[in-house]
N, C-alpha and C positions, 0 to 999 in steps of 0.2 A: 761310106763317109758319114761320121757321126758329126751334127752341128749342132749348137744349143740354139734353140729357138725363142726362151724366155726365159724371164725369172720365174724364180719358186712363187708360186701362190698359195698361202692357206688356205685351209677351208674345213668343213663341220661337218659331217655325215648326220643327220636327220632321219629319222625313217617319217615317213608319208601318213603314216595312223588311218592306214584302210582297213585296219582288222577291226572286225563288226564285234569281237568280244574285245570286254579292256584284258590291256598286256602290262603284267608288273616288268617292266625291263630291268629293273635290278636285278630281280631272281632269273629270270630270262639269260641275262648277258652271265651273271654266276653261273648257272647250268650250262653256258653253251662254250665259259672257257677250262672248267671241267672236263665237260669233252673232250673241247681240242686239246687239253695237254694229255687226257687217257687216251687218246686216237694216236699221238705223238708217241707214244711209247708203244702200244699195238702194231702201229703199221713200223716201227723200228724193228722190233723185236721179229714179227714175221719176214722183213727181210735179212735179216741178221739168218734165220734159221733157214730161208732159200740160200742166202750165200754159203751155208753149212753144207747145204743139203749138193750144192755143186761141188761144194771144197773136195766134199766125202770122194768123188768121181776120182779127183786129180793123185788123194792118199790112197785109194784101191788098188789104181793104176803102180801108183809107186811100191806097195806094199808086194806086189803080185813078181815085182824085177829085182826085190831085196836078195842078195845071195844068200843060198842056207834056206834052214826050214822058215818058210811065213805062215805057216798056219795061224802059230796064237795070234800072228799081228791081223791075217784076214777073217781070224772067228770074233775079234773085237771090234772090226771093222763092220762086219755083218750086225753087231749088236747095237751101234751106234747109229745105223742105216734103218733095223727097226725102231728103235727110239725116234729118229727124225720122222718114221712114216706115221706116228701114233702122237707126234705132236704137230707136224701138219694138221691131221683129220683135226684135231680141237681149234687150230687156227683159222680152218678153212673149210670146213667142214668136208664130208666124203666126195670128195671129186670122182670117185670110180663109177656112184649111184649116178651123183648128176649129170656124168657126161653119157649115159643111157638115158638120160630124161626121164628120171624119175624124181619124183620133189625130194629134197634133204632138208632140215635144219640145217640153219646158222653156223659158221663156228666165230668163232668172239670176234674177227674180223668183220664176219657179212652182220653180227648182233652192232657193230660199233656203226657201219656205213650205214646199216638202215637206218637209228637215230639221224645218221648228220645228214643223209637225202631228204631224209622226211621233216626235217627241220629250216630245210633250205629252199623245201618247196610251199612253207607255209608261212604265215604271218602272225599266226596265235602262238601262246604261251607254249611251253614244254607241255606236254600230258605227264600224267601219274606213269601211266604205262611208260614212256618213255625214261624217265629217273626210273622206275623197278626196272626195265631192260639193261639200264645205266650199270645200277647197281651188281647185275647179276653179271653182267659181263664181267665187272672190277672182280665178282667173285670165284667165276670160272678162270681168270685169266692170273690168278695169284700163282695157284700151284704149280701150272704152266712155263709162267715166268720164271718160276725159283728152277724148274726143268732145264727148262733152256740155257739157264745161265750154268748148270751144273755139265750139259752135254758142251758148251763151249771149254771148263776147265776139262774133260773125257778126251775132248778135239785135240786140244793142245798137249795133253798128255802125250796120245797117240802121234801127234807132229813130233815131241820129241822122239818115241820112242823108233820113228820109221827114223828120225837120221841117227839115233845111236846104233842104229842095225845098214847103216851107210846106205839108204835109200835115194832112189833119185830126186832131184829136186823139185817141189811141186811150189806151183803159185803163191805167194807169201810165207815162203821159208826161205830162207839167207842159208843154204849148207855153211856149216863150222869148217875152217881150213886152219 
């Protein structure tokens, strides 16, 4: 049972000014909604490419019970499945090393989250380092991005072309009747 306990009250966020260096909070709140709208399109984009990288499961499966030859359909399916694992790693960096516990670099997601942990555990300004990390991310993650969007028109291609070859139906495909 949901009840309303009061009315709305305003009220003004202040920060406390315990930080022992001065903080430009102009530039500060500039750098830090930066961020969050380049972290809003990173963390989209990476799951956009996890939900690719399941979809891929469901068009294999279908590809594999098409009547007739599937070969080209499962050699292009194979290509799109290395493409996903080569644009994971830039995402995400090598999960195969790290899960043997050996250090890896960043991929543009852990370069995005370390900025905004390490920003949310301090009270001083942005560092330099932190805008060149900023930057270099924006830079790694361009050509990425135009990837990505190019392996979603690949996906869809491939969506049509499994129901033009009368495939079964998979997770967000409407079969044509």
């Amino acid at each position: 049972q949901v009840e309303k306990l009061g009315e709305p009250v305003s009220f003004v966020f202040k920060p406390i000014g315990s930080s022992t260096i001065p903080v430009d909070r102009v530039a500060l709140q500039k750098f830090n909604n930066d961020l969050a709208s380049f972290r809003r399109v990173v963390t989209g984009t990476n799951s956009f490419l996890g939900d690719t990288k399941e979809q891929m499961k469901f068009l294999k499966k279908a590809a594999m019970q098409v009547p007739g030859d599937n070969t080209a359909l499962l050699k292009e399916i194979r290509e799109i499945e290395k493409v996903i694992a080569q644009l994971d790693m830039q995402m995400n960096g090598d999960g195969s090393i790290a899960k043997r516990e050996f250090e890896t670099l960043p991929g543009i997601v852990g370069l995005v989250e370390g900025i905004v942990f390490n920003l949310w555990i301090t009270s001083a300004q942005q560092t330099g380092t932190y805008e060149t990390k900023l930057a270099d991310a924006k830079t790694k993650f361009r050509p990425v991005y135009d990837q990505i969007k190019q392996l979603k028109t690949r996906v869809e291609s491939l969506d049509s072309k499994l129901e033009g070859a009368k495939a079964p139906a998979t997770p967000g495909r409407l079969p044509e009747w």
